[in-house]
C-alpha positions in Angstrom: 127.8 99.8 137.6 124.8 98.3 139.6 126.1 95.2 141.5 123.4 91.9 141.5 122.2 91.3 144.9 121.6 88.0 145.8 118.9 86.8 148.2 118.9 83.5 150.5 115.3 82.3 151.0 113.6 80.8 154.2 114.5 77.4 154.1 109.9 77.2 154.3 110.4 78.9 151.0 113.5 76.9 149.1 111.8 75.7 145.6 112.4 71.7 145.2 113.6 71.7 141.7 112.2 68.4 141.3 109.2 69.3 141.0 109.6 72.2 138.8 108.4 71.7 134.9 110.8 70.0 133.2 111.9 72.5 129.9 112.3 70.8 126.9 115.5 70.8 124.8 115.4 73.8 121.9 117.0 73.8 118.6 119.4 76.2 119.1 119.3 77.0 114.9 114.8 77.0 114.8 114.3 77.7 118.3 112.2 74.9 118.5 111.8 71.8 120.7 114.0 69.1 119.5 111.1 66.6 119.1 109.7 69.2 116.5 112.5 70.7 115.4 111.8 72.3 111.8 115.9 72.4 110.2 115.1 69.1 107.4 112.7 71.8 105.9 115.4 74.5 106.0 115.7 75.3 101.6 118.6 78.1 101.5 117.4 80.3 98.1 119.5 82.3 96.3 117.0 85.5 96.6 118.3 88.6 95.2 116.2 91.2 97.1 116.4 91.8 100.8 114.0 90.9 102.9 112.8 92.1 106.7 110.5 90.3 109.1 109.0 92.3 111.5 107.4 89.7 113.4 104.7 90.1 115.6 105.4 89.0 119.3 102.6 86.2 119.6 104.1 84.5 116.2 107.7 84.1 117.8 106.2 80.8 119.6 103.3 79.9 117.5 104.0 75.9 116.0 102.4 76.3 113.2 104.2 80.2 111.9 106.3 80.1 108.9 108.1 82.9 109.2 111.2 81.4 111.0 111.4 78.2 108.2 111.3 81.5 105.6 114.2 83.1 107.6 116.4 80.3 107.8 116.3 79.6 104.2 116.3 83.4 103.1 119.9 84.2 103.3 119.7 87.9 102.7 116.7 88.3 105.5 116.9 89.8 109.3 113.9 88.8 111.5 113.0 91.4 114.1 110.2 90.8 116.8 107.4 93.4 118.2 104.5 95.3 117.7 105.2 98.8 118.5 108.8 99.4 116.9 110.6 102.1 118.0 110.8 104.6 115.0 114.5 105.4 115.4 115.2 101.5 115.6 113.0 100.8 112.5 114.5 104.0 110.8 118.6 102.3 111.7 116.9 98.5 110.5 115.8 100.7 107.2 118.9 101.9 106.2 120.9 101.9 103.2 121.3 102.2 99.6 117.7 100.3 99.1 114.4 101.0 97.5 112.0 99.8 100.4 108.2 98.4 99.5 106.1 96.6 102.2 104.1 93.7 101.1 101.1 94.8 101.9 97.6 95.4 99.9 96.5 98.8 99.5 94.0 100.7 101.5 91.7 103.3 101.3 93.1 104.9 104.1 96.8 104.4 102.8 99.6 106.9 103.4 101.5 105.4 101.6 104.2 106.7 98.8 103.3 105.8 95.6 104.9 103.1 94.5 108.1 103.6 92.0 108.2 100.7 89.4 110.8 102.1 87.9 113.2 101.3 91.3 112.3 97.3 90.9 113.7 96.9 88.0 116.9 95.8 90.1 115.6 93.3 92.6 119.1 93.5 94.1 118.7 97.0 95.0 114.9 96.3 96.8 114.2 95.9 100.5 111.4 93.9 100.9 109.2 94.4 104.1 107.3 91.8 105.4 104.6 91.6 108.1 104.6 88.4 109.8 101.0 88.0 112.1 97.6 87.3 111.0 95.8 90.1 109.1 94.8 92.0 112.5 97.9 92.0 114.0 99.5 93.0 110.9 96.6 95.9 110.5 97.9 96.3 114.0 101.6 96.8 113.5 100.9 98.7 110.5 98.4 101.6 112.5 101.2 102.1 115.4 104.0 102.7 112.8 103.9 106.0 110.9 107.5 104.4 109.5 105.8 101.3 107.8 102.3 103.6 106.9 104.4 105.7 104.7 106.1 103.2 103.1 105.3 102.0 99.2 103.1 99.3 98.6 103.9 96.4 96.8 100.6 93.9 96.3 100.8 90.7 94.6 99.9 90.5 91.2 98.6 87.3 91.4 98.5 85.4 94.1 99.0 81.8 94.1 96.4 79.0 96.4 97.4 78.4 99.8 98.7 75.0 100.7 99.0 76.4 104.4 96.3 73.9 105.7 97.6 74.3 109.5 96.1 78.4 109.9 92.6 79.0 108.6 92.2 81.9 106.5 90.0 84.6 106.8 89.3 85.8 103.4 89.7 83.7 99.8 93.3 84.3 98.7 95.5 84.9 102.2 98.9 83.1 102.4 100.8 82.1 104.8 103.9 84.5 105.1 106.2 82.3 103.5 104.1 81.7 100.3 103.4 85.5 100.7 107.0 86.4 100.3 108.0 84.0 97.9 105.4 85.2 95.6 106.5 88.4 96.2 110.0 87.7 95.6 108.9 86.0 92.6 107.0 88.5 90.9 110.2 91.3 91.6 113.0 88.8 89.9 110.4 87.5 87.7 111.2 84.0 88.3 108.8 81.2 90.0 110.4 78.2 90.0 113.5 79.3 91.9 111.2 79.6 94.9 109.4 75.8 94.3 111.9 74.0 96.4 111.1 76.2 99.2 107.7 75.6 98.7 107.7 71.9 98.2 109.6 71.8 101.6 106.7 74.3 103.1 104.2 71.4 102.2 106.7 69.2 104.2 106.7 71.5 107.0 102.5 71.6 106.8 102.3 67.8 106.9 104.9 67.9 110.2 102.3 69.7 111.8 99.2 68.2 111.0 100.9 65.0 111.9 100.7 66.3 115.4 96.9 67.3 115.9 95.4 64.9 117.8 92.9 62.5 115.2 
């Protein structure tokens, strides 16, 4: 085993740690500084489908991304962070007894299975994969995985207006990835108003954040 090696610097080069940036204090549950710390919007659902983030790396520290309020509150959800995911690590993350859709429109370029409508008849027995990043990042993830490209397409049916008033969107009708999934989840079990309190506490996270832009 490789042993740490520790050097003693020049006393000209000894850091005064006084003067070093003071760190704020994290939430150790959202990760986030204490003073905007995100947990009171934290709405555990009972969701029946699983769920997978694959977040992209510039979201993980981005104030106003939803995607770890959706994590916290999806209890059957795992969160994993990159842009370029290792096939075989995606493939092991992929695994099991589940019929696996990414939320994700189609394209004219898609290599994507066609979807089986039949399998979602049993949200229990769905993976749902979700792409958290703004739509060229996500267009992004999708092009370096040959994994994800291959996978079937769910779209949303009908998707809802955006209350996410913190993000500007890019085209009519973008969500944020928390309304995204929640409609998605929705339209699967077939049931809206099991996802409103989530929702409802989404507007209370939106109005946390536009208390803190500057007037």
């Amino acid at each position: 085993m490789p042993t740490a090696t520790r050097l003693t610097a020049p006393a000209s080069l000894v850091i005064d740690e006084r003067a070093l940036p003071v760190t704020r204090p994290r939430c150790a549950a959202c990760l986030r500084p204490q003073g905007t710390c995100i947990c009171e919007w934290v709405t555990p659902i009972a969701h029946e489908a699983e769920v997978l983030i694959l977040q992209h790396p510039l979201e993980i520290d981005h104030a106003k991304n939803s995607a770890r309020l959706l994590h916290l509150s999806l209890p059957r959800s795992r969160m994993l962070a990159g842009d370029a995911f290792d096939e075989a690590g995606l493939r092991d993350a992929l695994q099991g007894p589940k019929y696996t859709v990414l939320l994700y429109p189609q394209t004219p370029e898609d290599e994507a299975l066609a979807l089986d409508t039949a399998q979602l008849k049993d949200p229990s027995r769905v993976r749902l994969v979700v792409l958290d990043g703004t739509w060229r990042k996500s267009r992004k993830m999708l092009h370096l995985s040959p994994l994800l490209r291959k996978l079937p397409r769910l779209s949303l049916a009908d998707a809802p207006a955006s209350n996410y008033l913190i993000r500007k969107a890019h085209k009519p009708g973008q969500l944020s990835t928390l309304e995204a999934t929640c409609a998605a989840l929705a339209q699967l079990e077939g049931s809206i108003e099991k996802y409103q309190p989530l929702l409802k506490a989404f507007d209370g996270f939106v109005a946390q954040q536009l208390a803190f832009v500057p007037k």
